[in-house]
C-alpha positions as CSV (number, residue, x, y, z in Angstrom):
1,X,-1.7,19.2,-18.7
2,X,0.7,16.9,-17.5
3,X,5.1,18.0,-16.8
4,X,7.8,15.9,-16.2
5,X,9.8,17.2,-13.5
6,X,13.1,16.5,-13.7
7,X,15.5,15.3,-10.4
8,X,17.4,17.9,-8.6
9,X,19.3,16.3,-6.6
10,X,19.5,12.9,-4.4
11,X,19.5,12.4,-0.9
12,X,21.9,9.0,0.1
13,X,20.5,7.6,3.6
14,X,22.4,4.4,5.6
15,X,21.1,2.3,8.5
16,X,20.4,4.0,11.6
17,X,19.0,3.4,14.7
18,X,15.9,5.0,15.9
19,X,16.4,8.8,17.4
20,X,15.0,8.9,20.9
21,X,12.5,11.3,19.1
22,X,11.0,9.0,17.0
23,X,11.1,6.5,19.6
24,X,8.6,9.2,22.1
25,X,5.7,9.0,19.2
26,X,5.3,5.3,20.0
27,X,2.0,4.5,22.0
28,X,1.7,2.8,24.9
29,X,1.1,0.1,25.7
30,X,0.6,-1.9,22.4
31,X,3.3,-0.6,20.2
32,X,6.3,-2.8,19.2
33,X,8.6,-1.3,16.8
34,X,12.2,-2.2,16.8
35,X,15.2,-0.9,15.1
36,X,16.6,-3.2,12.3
37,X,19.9,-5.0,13.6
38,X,22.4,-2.9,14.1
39,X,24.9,-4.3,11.7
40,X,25.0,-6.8,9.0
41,X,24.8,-10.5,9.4
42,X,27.3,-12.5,8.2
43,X,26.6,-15.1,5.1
44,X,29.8,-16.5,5.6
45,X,28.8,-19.4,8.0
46,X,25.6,-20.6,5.9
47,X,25.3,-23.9,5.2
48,X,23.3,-24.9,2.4
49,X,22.5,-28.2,4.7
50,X,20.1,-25.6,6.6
51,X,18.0,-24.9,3.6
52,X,16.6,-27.9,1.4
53,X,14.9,-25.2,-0.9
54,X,17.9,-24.2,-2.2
55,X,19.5,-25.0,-5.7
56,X,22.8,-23.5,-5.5
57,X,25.8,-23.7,-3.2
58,X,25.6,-20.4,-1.6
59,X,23.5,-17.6,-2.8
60,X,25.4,-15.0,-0.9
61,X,29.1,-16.4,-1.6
62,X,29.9,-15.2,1.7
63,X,29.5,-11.7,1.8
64,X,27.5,-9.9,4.7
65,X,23.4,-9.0,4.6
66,X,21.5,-7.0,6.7
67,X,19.0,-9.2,7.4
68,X,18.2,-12.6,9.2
69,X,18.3,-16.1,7.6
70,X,16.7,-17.2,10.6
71,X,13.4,-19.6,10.0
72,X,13.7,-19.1,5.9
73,X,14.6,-23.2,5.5
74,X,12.0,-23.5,2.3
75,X,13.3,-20.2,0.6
76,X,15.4,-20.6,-2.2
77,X,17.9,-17.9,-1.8
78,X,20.2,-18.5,-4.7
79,X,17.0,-17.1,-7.1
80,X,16.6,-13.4,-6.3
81,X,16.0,-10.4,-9.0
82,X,17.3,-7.9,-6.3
83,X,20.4,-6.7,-4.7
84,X,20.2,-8.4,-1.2
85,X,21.9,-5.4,0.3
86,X,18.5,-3.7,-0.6
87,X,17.1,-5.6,1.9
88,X,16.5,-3.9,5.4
89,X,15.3,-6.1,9.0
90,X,12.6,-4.7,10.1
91,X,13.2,-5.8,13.7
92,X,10.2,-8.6,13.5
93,X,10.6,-11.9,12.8
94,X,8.5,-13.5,10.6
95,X,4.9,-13.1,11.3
96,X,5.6,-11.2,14.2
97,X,3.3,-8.0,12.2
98,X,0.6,-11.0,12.9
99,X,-1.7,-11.8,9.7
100,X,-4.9,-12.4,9.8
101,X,-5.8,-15.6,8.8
102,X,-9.5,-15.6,9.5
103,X,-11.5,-12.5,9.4
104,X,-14.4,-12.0,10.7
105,X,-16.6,-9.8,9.2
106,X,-19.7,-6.6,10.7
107,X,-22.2,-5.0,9.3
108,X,-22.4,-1.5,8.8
109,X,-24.7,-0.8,11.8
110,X,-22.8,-3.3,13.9
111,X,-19.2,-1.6,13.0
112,X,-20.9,2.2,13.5
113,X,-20.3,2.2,16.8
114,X,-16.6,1.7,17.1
115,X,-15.4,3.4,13.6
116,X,-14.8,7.0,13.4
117,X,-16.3,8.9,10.4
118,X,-13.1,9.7,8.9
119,X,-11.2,6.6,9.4
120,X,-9.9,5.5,6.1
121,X,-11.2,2.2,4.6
122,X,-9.9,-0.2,1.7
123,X,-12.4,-0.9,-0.1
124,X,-12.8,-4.3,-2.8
125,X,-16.0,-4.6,-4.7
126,X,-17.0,-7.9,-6.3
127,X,-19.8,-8.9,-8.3
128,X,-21.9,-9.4,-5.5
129,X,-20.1,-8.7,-2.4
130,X,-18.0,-5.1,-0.8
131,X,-15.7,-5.8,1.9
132,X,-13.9,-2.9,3.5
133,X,-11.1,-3.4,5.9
134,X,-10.4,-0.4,8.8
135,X,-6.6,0.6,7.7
136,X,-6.4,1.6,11.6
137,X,-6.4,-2.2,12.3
138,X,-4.6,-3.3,9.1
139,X,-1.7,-1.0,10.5
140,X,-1.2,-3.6,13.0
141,X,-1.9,-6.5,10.8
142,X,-0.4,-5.6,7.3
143,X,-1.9,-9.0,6.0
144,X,-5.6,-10.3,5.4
145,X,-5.8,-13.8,4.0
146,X,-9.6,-13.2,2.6
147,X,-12.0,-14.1,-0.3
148,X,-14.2,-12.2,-2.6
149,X,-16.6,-14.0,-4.2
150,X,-15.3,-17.2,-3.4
151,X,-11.7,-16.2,-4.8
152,X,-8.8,-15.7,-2.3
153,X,-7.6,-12.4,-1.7
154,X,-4.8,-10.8,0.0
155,X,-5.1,-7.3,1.2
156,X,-2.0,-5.9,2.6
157,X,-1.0,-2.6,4.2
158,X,2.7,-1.3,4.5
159,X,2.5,1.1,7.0
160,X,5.5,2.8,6.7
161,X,5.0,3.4,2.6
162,X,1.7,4.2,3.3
163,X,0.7,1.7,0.5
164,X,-2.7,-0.7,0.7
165,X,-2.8,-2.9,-1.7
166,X,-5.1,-5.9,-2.9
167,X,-3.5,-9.0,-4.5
168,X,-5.4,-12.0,-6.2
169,X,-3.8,-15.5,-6.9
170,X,-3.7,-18.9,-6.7
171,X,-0.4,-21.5,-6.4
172,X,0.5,-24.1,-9.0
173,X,-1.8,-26.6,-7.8
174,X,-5.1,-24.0,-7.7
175,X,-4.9,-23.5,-4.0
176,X,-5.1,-20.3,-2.6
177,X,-1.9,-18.5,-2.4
178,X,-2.0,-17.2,0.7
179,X,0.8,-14.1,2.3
180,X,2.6,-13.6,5.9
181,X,5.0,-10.9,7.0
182,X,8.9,-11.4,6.7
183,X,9.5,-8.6,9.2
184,X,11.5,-7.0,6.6
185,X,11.6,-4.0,4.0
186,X,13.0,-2.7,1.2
187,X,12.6,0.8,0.3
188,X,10.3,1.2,3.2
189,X,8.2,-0.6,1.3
190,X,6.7,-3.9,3.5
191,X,8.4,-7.5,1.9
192,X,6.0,-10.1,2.0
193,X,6.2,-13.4,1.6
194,X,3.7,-16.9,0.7
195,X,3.1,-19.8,2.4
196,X,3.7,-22.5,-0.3
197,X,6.8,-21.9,-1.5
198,X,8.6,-19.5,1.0
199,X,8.9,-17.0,-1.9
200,X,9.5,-13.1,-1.1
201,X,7.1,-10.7,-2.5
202,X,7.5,-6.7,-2.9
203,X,4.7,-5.4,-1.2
204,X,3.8,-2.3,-3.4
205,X,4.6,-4.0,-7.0
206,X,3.2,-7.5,-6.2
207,X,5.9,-9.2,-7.5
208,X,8.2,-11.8,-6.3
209,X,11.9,-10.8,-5.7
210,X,13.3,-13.9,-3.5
211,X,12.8,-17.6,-4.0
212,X,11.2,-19.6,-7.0
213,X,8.8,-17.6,-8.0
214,X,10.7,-14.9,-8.3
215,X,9.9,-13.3,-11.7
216,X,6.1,-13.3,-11.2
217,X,3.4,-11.3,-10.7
218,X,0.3,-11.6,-8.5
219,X,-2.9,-9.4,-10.4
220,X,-3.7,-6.5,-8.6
221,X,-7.2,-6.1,-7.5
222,X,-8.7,-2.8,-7.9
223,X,-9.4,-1.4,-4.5
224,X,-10.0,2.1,-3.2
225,X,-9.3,4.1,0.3
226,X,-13.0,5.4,1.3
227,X,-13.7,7.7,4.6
228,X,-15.7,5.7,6.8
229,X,-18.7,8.2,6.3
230,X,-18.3,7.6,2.1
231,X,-18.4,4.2,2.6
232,X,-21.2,3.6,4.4
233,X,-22.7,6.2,2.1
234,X,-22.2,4.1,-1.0
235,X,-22.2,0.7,0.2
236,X,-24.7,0.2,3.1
237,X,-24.7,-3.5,2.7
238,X,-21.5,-3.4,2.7
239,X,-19.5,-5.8,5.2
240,X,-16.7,-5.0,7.1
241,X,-13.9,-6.1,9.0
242,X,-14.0,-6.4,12.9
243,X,-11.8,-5.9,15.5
244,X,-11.9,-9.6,16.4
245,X,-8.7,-10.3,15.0
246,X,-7.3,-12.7,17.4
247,X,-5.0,-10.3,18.6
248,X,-4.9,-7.4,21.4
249,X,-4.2,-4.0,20.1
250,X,-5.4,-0.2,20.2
251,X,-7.0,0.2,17.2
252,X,-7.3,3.6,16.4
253,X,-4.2,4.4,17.4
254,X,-0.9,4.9,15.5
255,X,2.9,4.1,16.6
256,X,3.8,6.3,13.2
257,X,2.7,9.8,14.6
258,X,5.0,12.9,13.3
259,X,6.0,11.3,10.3
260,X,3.5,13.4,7.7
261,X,5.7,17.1,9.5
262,X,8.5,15.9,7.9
263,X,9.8,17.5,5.1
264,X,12.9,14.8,4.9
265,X,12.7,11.4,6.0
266,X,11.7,11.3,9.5
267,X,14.2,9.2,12.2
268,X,11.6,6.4,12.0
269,X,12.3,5.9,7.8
270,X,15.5,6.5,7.9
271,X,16.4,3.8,10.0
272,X,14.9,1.5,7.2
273,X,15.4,3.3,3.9
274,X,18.9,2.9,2.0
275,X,19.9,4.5,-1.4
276,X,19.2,6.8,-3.0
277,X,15.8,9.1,-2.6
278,X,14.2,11.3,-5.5
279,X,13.4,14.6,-4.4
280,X,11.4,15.8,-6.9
281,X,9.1,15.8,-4.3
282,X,9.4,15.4,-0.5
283,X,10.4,12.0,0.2
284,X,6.7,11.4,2.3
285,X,4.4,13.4,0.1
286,X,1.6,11.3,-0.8
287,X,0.9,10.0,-4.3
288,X,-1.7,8.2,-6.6
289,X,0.8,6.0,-9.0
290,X,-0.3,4.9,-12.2
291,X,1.0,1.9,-14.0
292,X,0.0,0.8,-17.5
293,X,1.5,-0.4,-20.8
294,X,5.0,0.8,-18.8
295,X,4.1,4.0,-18.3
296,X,4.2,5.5,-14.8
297,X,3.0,8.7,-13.4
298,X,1.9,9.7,-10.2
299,X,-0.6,12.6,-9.4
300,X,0.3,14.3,-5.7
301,X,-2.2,15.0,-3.5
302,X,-0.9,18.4,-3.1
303,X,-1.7,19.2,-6.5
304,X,-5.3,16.9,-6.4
305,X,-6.2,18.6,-3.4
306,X,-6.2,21.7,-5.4
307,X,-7.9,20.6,-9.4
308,X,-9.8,18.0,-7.5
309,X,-10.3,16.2,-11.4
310,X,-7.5,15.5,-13.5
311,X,-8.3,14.3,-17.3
312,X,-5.5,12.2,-18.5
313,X,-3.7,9.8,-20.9
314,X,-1.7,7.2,-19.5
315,X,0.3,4.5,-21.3
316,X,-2.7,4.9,-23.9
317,X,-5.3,4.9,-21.3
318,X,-7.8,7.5,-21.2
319,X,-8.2,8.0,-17.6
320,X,-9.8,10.6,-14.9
321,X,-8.1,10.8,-11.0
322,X,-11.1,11.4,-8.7
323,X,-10.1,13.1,-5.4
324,X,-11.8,14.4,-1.9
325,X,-11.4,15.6,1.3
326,X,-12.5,13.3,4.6
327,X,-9.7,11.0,5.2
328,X,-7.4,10.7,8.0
329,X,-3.7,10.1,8.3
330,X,-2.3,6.9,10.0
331,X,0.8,9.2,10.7
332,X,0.2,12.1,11.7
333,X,-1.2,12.1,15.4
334,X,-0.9,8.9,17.6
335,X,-4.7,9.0,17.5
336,X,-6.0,8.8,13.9
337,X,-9.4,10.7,14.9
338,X,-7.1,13.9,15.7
339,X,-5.1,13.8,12.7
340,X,-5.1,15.7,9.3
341,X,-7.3,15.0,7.0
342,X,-5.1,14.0,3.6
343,X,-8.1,12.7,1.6
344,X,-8.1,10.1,-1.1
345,X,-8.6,9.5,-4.4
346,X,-10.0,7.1,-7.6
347,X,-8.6,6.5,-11.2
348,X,-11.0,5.7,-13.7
349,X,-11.7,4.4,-16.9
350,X,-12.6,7.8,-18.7
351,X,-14.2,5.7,-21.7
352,X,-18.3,4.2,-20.9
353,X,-19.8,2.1,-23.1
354,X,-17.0,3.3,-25.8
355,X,-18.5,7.6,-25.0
356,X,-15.5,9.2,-23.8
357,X,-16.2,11.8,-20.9
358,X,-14.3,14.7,-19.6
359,X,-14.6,15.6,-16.3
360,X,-14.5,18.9,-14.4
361,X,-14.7,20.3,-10.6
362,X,-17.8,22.4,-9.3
363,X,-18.8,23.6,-6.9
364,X,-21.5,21.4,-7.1
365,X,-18.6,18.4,-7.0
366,X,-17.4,16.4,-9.9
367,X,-19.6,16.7,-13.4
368,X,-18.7,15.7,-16.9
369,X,-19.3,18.1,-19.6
370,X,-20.6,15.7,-22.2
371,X,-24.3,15.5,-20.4
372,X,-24.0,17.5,-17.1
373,X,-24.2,14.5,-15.0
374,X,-22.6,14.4,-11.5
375,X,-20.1,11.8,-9.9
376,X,-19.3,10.3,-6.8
377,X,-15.4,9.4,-5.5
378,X,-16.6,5.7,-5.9
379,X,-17.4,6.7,-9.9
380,X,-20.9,6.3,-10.3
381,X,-22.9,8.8,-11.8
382,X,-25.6,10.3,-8.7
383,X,-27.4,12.9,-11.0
384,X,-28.0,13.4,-14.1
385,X,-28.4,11.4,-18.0
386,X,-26.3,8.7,-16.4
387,X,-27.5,8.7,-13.3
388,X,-27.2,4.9,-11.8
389,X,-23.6,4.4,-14.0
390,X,-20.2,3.3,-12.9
391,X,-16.9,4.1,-14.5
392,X,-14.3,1.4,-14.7
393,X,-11.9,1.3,-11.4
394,X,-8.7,1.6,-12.7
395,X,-5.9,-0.2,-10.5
396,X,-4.1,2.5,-8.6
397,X,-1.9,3.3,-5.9
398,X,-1.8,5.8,-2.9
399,X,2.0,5.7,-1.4
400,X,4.4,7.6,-0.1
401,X,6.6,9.4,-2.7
402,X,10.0,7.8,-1.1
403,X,8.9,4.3,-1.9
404,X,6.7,5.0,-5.1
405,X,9.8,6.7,-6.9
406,X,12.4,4.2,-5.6
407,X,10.3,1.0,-6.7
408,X,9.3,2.8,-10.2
409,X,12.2,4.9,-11.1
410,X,11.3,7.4,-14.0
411,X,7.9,7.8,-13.1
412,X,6.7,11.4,-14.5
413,X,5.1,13.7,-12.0
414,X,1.9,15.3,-13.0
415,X,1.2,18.6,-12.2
416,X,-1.1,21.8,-13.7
């Protein structure tokens, strides 16, 4: 059973600087958050001389924005589908979040002796090849330029939202379209932006809010967050990413720790989140959001942690949500193996091989009732009739609430 909850009231936040309590929860030595620019930058001055890309006079007709032209010269400006004053610094220029332009990959036994069991890992399976990428090093990172099965791939981590996300595509030419970090946000939520055209791109939704491709999509690439222990559990051949990223940093440690006590938007957020909030929920509970044929619900992990199964219809989509203990917060404690454990979760294609299954929570884990068979997370059948069979990944999205309900107003909460 599914309700609509519907808003109570809305919280308005403004720019602020960092409290000097947020700023204690940053570790040592490594960590480099700075507080967006304390005040707006004026558009007045711009000179469209500056910026080839652009194909109007002035896309900001002088007004002020709180964020820094600086080093955008290919971006196109005057085509944007977004309020610019949506648009928060996040005190980085751009690439200073450094991407990672050329992975290198582990085994499992090689990576077993630096990953803790419960670290959480993204996970993208391709026909013939898993990769998995440590979100304690992504955290740092936010961008992998990647392929999977010889197609590029971009996995990207916003920190702050709590989002990973996997997107697949290729330029106008064919090349690979590959993703850096502006150093800015909007809703929390990480802005992106690519290489060939200087276009901006929404982190959580994939698509492109500043610059000429604005108006497009990138295809999401189904992708799960495993425990380290589930992982190497269901994909032993799996390969993952190392720690040799080019770049110096404490992995395994977090610069976000004390946001997840919250039950408003911690200093750190609220120094980068403007307008207005939905509290239907608290602004940084976490949530699976599901997207399809324009429908948009999201499942929170309160209430998974609890049925553990949720049967579903979505947009016309028979669906299941899959969820389990064994994952670790990235911000809870500054070291992720002493943090909670917030789980995570799968969506599913409920239909295989056109049988529709329900599914149900046991003791003995997840079953469905159609031939007593029993599931993994991953969605493959381990006992049973169907023993050996995968569900359909669904794409789905684990987030914070605050960023979730802001990008995809109207979403409908599920709950018992």
């Amino acid at each position: 059973m599914r309700r609509l909850r519907p808003p109570i009231s809305a919280c308005v936040f403004s720019l602020a600087m960092l409290t000097g309590a947020c700023a204690s929860n940053l570790v040592e030595p490594t960590a480099t958050l700075v507080a967006p620019t304390t005040g707006p930058v004026v558009a007045g001055g711009f000179t469209p001389a500056a910026n080839s890309a652009l194909s109007c006079q002035d896309p900001f007709g002088g007004e002020e924005i709180p964020f820094s032209l600086a080093g955008w010269s290919e971006t196109d400006f005057c085509r944007h589908s977004i309020d610019f004053g949506e648009i928060v610094s996040g005190g980085q220029p751009r690439d200073g979040i450094p991407p990672i332009d050329s992975p290198v990959y582990e085994t499992v036994d090689s990576a077993s002796g630096w990953i803790e069991n419960s670290w959480p890992l993204l996970v993208i399976v391709g026909s013939d090849q898993v990769l998995s990428f440590p979100l304690p090093i992504l955290l740092w990172h936010e961008v992998v330029n990647t392929e999977l099965n010889g197609e590029p791939m971009t996995v990207t981590y916003s920190a702050m939202s709590g989002c990973a996300r996997v997107l697949a595509g290729r330029d106008s030419s064919g090349g690979p379209l590959d993703f850096g970090t502006t150093g800015n946000l909007r809703f929390g939520n990480s802005i992106l932006y690519d290489r060939p055209s200087g276009s901006w791109w929404q982190q959580l939704s994939g698509e492109a809010i500043v610059g000429e491709r604005t108006g497009t999509s990138l295809a999401p690439q189904p992708s799960q967050v495993l425990a380290w222990a589930d992982f190497i559990a269901e994909y032993p051949e799996g390969q993952v990413l190392s720690r040799e990223t080019g770049t110096v940093r404490e992995y395994g440690t977090s610069p976000y720790a004390g946001m997840d006590d919250s039950a408003d938007l911690p200093g750190l957020l609220r120094a980068f989140v403007t307008g207005e909030v939905d509290n239907r929920l608290r602004p940084i509970d976490r949530v699976t959001g599901i997207r399809v044929n324009g429908a948009r619900v999201a499942y929170p992990f309160q209430a998974l942690s609890t049925a553990r199964v949720v049967n579903d219809e979505v947009g016309g989509q028979l669906l299941v949500i899959f969820w389990q203990s064994g994952v670790r917060s990235l911000t809870d404690s500054a070291r992720v193996a002493e943090s909670r454990d917030v789980g995570s979760s799968g969506a599913y294609s409920r239909d295989l091989a056109g049988r529709v299954l329900t599914f149900e929570w046991t003791e003995g884990g997840i079953r469905d009732l159609e031939t007593g068979s029993t599931w993994s997370l991953t969605g493959r059948a381990v006992a049973g009739p169907l023993r050996g069979e995968r569900l359909t990944r669904l794409d789905s999205v684990e987030a914070f609430w605050f960023a979730w309900s802001a990008l995809f107003p109207g979403t409908e909460i599920w709950g018992p």
